[in-house]
C-alpha positions as CSV (number, residue, x, y, z in Angstrom):
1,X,-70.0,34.7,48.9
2,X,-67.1,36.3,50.5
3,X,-63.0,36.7,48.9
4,X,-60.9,35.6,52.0
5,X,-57.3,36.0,52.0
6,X,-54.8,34.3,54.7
7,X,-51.5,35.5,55.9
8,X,-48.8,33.8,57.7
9,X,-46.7,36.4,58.8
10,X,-43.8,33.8,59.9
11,X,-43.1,30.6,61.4
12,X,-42.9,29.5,57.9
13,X,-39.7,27.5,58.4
14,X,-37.4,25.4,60.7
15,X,-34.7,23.6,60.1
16,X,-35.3,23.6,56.3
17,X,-39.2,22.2,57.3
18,X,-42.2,24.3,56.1
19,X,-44.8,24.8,59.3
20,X,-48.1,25.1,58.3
21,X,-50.4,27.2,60.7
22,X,-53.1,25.6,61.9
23,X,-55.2,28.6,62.7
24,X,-54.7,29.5,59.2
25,X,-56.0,25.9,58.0
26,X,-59.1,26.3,60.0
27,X,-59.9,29.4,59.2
28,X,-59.6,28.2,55.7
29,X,-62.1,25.3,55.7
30,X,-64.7,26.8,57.7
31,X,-64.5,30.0,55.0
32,X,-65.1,27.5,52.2
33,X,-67.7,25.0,54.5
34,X,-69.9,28.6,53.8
35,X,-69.3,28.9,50.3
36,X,-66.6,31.3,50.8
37,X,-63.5,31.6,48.6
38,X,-60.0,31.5,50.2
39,X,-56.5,32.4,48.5
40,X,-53.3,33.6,50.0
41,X,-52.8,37.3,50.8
42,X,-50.9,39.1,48.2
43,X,-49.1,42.1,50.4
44,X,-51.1,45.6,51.0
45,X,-51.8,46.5,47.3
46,X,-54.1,44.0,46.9
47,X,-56.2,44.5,50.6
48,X,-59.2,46.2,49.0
49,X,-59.6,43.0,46.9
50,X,-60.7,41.2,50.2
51,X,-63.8,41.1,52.2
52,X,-61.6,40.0,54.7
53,X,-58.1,39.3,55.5
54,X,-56.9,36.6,58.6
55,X,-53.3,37.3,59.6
56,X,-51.5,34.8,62.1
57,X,-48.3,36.2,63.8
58,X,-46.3,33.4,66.6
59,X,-43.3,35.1,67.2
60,X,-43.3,38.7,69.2
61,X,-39.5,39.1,67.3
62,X,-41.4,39.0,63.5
63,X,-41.7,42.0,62.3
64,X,-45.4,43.5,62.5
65,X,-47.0,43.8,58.9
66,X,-49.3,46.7,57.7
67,X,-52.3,46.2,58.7
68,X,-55.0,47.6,56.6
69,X,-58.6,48.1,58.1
70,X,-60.2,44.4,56.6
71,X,-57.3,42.5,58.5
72,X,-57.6,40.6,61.3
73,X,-54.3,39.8,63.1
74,X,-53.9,37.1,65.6
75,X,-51.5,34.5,67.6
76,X,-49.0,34.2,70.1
77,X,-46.9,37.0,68.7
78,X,-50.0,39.4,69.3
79,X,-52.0,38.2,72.9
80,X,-51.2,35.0,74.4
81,X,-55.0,34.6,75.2
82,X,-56.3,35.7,72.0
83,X,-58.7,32.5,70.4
84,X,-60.5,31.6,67.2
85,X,-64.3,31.5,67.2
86,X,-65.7,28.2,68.3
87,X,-67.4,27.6,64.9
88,X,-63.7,28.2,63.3
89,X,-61.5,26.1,66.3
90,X,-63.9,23.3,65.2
91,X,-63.3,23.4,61.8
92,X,-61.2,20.5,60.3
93,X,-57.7,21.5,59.1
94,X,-57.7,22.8,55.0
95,X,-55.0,20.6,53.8
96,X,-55.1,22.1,50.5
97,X,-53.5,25.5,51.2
98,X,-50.3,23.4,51.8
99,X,-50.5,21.1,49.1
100,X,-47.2,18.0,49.2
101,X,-47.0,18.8,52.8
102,X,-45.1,15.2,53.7
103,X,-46.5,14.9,57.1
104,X,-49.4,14.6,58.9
105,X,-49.3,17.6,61.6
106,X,-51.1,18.3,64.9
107,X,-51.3,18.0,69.0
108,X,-51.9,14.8,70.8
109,X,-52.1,17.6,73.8
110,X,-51.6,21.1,75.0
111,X,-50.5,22.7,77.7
112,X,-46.9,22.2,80.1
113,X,-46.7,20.8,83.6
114,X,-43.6,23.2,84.2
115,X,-43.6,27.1,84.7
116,X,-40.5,28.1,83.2
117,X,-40.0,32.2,83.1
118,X,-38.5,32.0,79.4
119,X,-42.2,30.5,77.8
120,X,-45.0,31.3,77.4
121,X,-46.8,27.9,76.8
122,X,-47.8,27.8,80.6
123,X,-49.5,30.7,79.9
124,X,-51.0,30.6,76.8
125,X,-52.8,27.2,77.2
126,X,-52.6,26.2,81.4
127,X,-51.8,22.7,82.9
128,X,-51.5,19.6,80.1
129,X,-54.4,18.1,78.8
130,X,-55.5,15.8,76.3
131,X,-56.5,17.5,72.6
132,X,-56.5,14.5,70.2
133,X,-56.0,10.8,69.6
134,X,-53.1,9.8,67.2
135,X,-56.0,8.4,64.4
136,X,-57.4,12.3,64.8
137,X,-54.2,13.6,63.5
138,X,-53.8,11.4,60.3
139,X,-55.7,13.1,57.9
140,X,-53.4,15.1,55.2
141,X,-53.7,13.1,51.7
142,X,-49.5,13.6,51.1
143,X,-48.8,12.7,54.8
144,X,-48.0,9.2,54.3
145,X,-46.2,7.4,57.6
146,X,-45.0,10.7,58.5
147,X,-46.2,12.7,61.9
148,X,-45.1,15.7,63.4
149,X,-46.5,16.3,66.9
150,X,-46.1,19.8,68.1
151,X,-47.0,18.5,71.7
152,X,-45.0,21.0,74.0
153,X,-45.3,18.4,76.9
154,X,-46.0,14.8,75.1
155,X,-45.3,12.9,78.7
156,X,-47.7,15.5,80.4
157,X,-50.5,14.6,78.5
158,X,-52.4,11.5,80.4
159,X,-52.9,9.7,77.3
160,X,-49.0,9.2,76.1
161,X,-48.6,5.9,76.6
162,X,-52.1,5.0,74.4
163,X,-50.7,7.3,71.8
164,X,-47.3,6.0,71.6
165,X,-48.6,2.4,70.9
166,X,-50.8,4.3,68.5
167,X,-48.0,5.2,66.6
168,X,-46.3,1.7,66.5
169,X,-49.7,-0.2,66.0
170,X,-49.4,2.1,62.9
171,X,-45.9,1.9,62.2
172,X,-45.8,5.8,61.9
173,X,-42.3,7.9,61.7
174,X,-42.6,10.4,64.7
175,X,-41.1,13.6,65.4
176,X,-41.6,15.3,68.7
177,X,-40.4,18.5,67.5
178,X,-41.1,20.5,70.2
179,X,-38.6,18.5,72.7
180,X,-39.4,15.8,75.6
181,X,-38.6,17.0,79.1
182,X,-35.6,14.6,79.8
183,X,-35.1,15.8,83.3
184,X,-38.5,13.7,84.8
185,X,-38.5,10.9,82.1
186,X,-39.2,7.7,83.6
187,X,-37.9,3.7,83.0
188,X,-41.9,3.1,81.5
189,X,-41.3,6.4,79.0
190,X,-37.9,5.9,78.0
191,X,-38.9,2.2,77.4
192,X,-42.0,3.0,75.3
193,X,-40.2,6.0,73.5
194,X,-37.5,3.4,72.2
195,X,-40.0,1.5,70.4
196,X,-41.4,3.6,68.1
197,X,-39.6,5.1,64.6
198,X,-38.6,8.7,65.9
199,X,-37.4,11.2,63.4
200,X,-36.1,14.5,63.2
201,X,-38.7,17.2,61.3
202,X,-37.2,15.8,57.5
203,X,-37.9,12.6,58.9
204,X,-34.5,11.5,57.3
205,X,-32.8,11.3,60.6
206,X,-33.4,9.1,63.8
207,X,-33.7,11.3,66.9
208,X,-35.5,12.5,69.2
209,X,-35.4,16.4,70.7
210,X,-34.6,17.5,74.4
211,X,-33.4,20.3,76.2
212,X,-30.6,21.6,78.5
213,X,-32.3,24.9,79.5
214,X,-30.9,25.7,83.1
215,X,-27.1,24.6,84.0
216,X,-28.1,23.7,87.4
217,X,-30.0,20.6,86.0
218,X,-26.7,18.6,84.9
219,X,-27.1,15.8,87.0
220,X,-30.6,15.1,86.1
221,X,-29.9,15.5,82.6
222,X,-27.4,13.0,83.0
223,X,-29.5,10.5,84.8
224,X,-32.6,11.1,81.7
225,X,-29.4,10.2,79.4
226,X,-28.5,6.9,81.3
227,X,-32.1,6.2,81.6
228,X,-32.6,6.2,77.7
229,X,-29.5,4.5,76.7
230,X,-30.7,1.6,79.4
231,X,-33.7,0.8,77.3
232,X,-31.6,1.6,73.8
233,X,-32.3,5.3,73.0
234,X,-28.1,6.3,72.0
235,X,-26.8,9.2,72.7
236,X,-26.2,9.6,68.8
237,X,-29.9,9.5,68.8
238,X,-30.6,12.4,71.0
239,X,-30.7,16.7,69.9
240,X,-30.2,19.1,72.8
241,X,-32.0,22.5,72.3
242,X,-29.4,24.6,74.6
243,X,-31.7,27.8,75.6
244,X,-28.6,30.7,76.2
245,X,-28.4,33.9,77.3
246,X,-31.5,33.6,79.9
247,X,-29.6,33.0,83.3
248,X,-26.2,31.1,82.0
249,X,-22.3,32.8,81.4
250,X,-20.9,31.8,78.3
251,X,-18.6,29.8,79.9
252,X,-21.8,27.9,81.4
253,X,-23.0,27.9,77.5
254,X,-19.8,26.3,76.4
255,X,-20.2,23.7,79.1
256,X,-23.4,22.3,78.4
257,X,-22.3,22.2,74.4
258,X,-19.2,20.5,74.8
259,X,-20.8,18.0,77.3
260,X,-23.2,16.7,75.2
261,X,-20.5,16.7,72.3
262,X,-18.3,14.6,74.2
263,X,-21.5,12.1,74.8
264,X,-22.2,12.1,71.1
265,X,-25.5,13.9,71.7
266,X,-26.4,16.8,69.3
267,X,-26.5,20.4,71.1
268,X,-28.8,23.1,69.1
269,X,-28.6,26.5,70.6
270,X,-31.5,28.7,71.0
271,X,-30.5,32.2,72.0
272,X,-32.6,33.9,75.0
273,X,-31.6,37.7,72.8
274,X,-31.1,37.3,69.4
275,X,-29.5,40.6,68.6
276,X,-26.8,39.9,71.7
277,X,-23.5,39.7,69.2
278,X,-22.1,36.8,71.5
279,X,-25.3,34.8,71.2
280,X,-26.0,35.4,67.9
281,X,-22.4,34.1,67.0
282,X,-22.6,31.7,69.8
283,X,-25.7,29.9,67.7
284,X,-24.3,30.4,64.3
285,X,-21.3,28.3,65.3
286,X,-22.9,25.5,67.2
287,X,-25.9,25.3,64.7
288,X,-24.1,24.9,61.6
289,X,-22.7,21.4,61.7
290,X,-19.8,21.8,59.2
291,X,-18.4,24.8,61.3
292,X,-19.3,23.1,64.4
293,X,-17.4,19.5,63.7
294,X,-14.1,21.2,61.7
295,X,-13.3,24.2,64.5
296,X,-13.0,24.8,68.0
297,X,-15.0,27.7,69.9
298,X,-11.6,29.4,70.4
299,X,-10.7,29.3,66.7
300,X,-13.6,30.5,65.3
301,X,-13.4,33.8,63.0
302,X,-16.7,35.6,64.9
303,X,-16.3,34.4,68.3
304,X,-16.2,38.1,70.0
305,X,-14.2,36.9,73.0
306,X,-11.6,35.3,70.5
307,X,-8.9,37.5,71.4
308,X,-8.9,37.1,75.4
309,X,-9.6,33.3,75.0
310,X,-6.2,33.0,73.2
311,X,-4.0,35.1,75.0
């Protein structure tokens, strides 16, 4: 019997909203499937404790732990192509290393139709394709009616309108928190997406995510908002990740925010470069809610082109 130890080096939290790692869970239950033990990696001190020590990293930004010889580091933060071992990818997920979890948690399917330069999802896992059926995902004991898909593509997946009866037949809360590609969203999407509960990822908020990545795309963005209002989606109803500082001015930035403020639609900025001191104040602003809703751009205390903008 083997002393296994697991280490999520981030992606811990969002939004308030604990992610658990499902690399992490797998690894756990096929440990213990063997008779293994499994417990949670206490920091370099303890290393020579373990037989053997799995690490997952997702983000290239995290900082890169010490890695002592009995740990074995993976994710997207470390090789886009790197995999689990078929006997581990086939494992169930180990629900009991995130004990009150209030969601159950998983893909209907991976993969993205699109090729856009800032991800890597393309990449990582090719053209869309079908992973699991909504009645596959439900299995964490403190989930309840709650489901949080991490589909990075839902509507590219060949199976979305199956799953989204799924979820009503079921009368499951939703969240697609990953995003819906608004720009290609069709009359039978938007029609099926209205009639099932979506949440945000506290599930104590009705929207849904999409995106404004590219300023060019304004008028399709704007045809994907009429679309959904026509079958009852409001605009009160809809978050906007804004990606900035890829291939967008800030003046292109402050248009797309102020847009969908004026709709009544929700912008949440995602910086390109989060050390850029405009971007990084650029998302504090916009992000926090209070600051956002009681002061202007112009007015506010970090804006670093506050001076010229109120000459």
């Amino acid at each position: 019997m083997a002393r296994i130890a697991i280490y999520q080096v981030d992606g811990t939290d969002y939004q308030g909203v604990q992610f658990p790692n499902i690399a992490l869970m797998k690894i756990s239950a096929y440990h213990k499937s063997i008779g293994d033990t499994v417990e949670w990696y206490e920091g370099i001190l303890f290393a020579s404790q373990y037989d053997k020590i799995y690490a997952s990293k997702i983000f290239k930004f995290s900082e890169m732990p010490q890695i002592p010889n009995n740990m074995v580091i993976g994710g997207t933060g470390i090789d886009f192509h790197n995999k689990l071992p078929a006997e581990i990818e086939n494992a169930p997920m180990d629900w009991e290393i995130y004990p009150n979890t209030p969601f159950h948690y998983g893909f209907s399917m991976k993969g993205c139709r699109f090729k856009c330069e800032f991800c890597c999802v393309p990449t990582k896992e090719g053209r869309p394709y079908n992973y699991n059926a909504i009645d596959e995902l439900i299995t964490n004991p403190s989930g309840g009616k709650n489901l949080m898909l991490l589909d990075n593509d839902f509507f590219g997946g060949t199976n979305w309108e199956a799953n989204l009866n799924r979820i009503a037949e079921l009368d499951l809360k939703v969240c697609f928190v990953q995003g819906l590609n608004i720009r290609i969203i069709s009359d039978r999407q938007a029609e099926a997406l209205a009639k099932v509960k979506y949440y945000n990822s506290k599930f104590n908020k009705r929207y849904l995510t999409f995106a404004w990545d590219k300023f060019k795309d304004e008028k399709v963005i704007i045809r994907g908002i009429e679309r959904c209002n026509k079958w009852g989606i409001p605009c009160e109803h809809m978050q906007f990740f804004v990606l900035i500082g890829f291939d967008t001015t800030p003046e292109q930035d402050y248009h797309r925010v102020e847009f969908l403020r004026k709709l009544g639609c929700k912008p949440f900025v995602m910086p390109y470069n989060k050390s850029d001191k405009y971007q990084k104040a650029y998302t504090r602003y916009v992000n926090n809610r209070i600051i956002f809703n009681s002061c202007s751009w112009e007015d506010y205390e970090y804006n670093p082109f506050r001076k010229s903008l109120n000459r």
